[in-house]
NUGU-961700 format. One record per atom (N, C-alpha, C): residue number from 1; residue in one letter; x, y, z. Coordinates in steps of 0.05 Angstrom, whole numbers, m for minus. Layout:
# residues N
NODE	resi	resn	X	Y	Z
NODE	NUM	A	X	Y	Z
...
# end
This chain:
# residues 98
NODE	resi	resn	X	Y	Z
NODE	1	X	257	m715	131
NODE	1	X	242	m697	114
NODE	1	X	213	m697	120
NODE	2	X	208	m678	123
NODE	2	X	174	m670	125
NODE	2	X	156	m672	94
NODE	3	X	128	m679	104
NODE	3	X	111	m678	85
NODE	3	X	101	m647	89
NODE	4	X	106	m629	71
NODE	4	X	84	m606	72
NODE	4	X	65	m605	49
NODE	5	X	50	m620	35
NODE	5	X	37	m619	17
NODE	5	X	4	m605	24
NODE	6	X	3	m609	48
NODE	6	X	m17	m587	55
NODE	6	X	m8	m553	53
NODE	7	X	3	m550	61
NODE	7	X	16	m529	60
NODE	7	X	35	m519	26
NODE	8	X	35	m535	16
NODE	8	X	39	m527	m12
NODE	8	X	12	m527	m31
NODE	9	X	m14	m539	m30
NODE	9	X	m34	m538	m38
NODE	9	X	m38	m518	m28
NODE	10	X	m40	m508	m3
NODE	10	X	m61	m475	7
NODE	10	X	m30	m449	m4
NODE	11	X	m15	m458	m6
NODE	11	X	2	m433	m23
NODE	11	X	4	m434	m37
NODE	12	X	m9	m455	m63
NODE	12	X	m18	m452	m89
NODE	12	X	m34	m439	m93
NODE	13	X	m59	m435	m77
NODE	13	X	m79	m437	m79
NODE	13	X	m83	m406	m66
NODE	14	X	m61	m395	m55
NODE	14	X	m64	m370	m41
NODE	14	X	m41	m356	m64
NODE	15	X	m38	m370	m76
NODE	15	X	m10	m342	m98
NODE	15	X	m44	m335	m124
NODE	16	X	m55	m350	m128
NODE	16	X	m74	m357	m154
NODE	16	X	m91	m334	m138
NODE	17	X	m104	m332	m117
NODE	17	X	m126	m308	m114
NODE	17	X	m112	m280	m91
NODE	18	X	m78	m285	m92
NODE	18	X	m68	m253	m79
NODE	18	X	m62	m247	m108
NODE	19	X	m55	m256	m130
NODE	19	X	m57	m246	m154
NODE	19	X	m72	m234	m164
NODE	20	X	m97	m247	m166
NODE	20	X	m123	m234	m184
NODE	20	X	m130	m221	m158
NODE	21	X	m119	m207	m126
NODE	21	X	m130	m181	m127
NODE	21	X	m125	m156	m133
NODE	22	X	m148	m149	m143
NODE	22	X	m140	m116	m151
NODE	22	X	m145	m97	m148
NODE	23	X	m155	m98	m123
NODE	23	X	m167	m74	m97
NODE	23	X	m149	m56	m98
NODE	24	X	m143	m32	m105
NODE	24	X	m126	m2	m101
NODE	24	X	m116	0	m73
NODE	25	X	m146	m8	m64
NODE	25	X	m139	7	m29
NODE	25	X	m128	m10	m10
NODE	26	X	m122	m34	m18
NODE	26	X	m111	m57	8
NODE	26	X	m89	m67	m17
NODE	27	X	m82	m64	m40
NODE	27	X	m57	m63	m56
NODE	27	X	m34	m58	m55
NODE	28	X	m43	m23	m47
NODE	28	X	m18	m10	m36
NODE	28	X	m22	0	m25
NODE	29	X	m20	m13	0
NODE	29	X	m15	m2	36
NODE	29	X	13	1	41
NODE	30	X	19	25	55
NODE	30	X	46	32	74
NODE	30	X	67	22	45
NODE	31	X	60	31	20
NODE	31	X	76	33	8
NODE	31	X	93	9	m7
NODE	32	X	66	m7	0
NODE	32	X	80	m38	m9
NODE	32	X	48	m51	m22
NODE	33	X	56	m78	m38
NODE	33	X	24	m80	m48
NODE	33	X	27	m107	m33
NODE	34	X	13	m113	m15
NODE	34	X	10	m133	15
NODE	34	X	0	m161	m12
NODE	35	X	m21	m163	m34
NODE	35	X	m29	m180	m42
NODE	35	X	2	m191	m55
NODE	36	X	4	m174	m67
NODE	36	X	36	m185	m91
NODE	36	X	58	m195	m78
NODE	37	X	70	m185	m52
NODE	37	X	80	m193	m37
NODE	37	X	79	m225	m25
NODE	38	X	42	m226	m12
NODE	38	X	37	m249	m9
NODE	38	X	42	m275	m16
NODE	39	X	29	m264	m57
NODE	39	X	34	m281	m74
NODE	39	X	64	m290	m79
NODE	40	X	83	m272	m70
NODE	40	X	111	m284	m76
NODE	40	X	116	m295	m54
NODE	41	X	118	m292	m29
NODE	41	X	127	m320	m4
NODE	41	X	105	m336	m12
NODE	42	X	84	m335	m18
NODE	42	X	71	m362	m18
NODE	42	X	92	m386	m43
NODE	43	X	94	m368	m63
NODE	43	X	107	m386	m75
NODE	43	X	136	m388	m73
NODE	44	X	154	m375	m66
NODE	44	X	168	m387	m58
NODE	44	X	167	m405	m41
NODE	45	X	143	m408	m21
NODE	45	X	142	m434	2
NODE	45	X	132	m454	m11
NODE	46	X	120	m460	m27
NODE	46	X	106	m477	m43
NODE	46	X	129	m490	m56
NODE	47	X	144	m471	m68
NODE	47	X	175	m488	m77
NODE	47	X	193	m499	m66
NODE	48	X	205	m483	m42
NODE	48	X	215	m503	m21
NODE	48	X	206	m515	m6
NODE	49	X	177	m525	m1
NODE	49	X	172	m542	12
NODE	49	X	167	m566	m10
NODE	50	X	168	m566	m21
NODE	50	X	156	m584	m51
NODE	50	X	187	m598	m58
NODE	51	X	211	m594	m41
NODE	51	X	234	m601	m47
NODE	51	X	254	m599	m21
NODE	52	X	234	m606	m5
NODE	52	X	238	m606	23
NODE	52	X	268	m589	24
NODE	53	X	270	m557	30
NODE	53	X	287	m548	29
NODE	53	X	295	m540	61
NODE	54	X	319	m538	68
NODE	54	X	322	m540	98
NODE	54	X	318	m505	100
NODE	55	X	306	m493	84
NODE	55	X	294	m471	98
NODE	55	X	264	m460	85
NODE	56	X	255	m491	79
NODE	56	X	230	m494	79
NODE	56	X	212	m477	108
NODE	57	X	215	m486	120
NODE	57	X	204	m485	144
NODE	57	X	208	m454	159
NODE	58	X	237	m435	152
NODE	58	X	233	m403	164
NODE	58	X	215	m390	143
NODE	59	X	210	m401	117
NODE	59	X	190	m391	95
NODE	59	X	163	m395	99
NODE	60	X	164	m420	117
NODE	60	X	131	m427	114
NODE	60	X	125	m396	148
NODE	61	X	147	m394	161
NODE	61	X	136	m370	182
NODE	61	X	133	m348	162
NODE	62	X	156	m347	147
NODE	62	X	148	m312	135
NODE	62	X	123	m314	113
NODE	63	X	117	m337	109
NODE	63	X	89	m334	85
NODE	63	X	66	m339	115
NODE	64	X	63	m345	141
NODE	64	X	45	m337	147
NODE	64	X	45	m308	160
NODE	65	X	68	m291	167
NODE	65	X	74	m266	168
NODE	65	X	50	m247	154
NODE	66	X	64	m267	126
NODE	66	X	49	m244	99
NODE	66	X	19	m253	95
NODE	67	X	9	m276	100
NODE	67	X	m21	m285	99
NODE	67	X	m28	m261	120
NODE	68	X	m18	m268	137
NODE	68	X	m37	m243	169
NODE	68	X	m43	m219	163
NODE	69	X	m19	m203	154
NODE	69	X	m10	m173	139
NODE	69	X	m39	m175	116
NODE	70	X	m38	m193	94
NODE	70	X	m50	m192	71
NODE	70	X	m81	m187	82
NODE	71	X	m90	m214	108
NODE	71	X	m123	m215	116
NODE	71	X	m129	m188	135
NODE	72	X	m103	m181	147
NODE	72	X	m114	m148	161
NODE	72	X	m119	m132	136
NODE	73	X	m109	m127	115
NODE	73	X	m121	m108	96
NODE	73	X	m141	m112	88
NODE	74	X	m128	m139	72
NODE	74	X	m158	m139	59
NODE	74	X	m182	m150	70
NODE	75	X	m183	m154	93
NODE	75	X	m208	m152	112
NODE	75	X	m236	m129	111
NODE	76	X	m219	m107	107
NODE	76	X	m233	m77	110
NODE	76	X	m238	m70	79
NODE	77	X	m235	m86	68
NODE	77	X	m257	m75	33
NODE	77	X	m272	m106	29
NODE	78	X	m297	m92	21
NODE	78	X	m317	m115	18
NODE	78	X	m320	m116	m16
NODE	79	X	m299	m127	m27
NODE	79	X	m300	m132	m57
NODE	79	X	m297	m159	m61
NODE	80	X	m307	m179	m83
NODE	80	X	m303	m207	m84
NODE	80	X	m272	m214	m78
NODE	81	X	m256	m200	m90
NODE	81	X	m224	m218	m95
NODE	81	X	m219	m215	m67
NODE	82	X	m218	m188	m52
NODE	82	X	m207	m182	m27
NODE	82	X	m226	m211	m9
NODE	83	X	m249	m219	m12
NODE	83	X	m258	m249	3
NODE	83	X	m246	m265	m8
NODE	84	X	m241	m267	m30
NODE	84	X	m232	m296	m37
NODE	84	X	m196	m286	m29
NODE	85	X	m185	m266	m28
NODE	85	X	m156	m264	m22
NODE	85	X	m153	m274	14
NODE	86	X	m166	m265	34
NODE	86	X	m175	m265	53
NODE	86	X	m177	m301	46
NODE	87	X	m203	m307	45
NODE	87	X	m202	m340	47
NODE	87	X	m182	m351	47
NODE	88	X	m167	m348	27
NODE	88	X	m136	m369	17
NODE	88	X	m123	m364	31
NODE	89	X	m106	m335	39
NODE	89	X	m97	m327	63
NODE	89	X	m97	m349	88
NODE	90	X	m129	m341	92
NODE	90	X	m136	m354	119
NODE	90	X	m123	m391	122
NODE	91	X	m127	m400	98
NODE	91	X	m126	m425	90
NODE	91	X	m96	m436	96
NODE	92	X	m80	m415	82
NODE	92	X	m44	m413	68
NODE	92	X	m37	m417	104
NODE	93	X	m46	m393	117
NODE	93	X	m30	m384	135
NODE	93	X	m37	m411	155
NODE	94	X	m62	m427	169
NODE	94	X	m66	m448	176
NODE	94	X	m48	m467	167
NODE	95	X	m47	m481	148
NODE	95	X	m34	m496	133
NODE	95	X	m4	m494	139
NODE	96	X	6	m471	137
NODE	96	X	40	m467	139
NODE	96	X	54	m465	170
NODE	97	X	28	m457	189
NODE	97	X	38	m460	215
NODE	97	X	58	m481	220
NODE	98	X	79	m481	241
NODE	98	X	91	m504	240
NODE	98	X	88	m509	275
# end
């Protein structure tokens, strides 16, 4: 069993500010809202890695999938949440590399 507790701290910590964003325009892109999304693989990775689940680890790829997706949007609006969504992102998706 692996330790991911880094990687469950930065997808705590990345569900708490893809939540509170509430940018319209990097929300709902291509028909999907990239933050809310985020916020749900992050936590579901946060849960199975927190219980070392044997598919901990294809979750921690698809929550950095969705960190990448999330920091290309919200890259291009200069609003506080979209930086701080972006930061954690940046943080989540480091952290979960395997």
């Amino acid at each position: 069993m692996k330790n991911h507790q880094n990687c469950i701290d930065a997808c705590l910590a990345c569900v708490a500010d893809c939540e509170n964003c509430n940018c319209p325009e990097c929300c709902d892109t291509d028909g999907c809202n990239c933050c809310k999304d985020c916020a749900d693989i992050a936590a579901l990775c946060a849960k199975l890695c927190s219980r070392n689940s044997i598919y901990a680890e294809t979750v921690m790829a698809l929550c950095v999938q969705a960190c990448e997706r999330c920091i290309e949007n919200c890259s291009k609006h200069d609003k506080d949440c979209c930086r701080k969504c972006v930061e954690s992102c940046k943080k989540c998706a480091e952290a979960c590399k395997i």
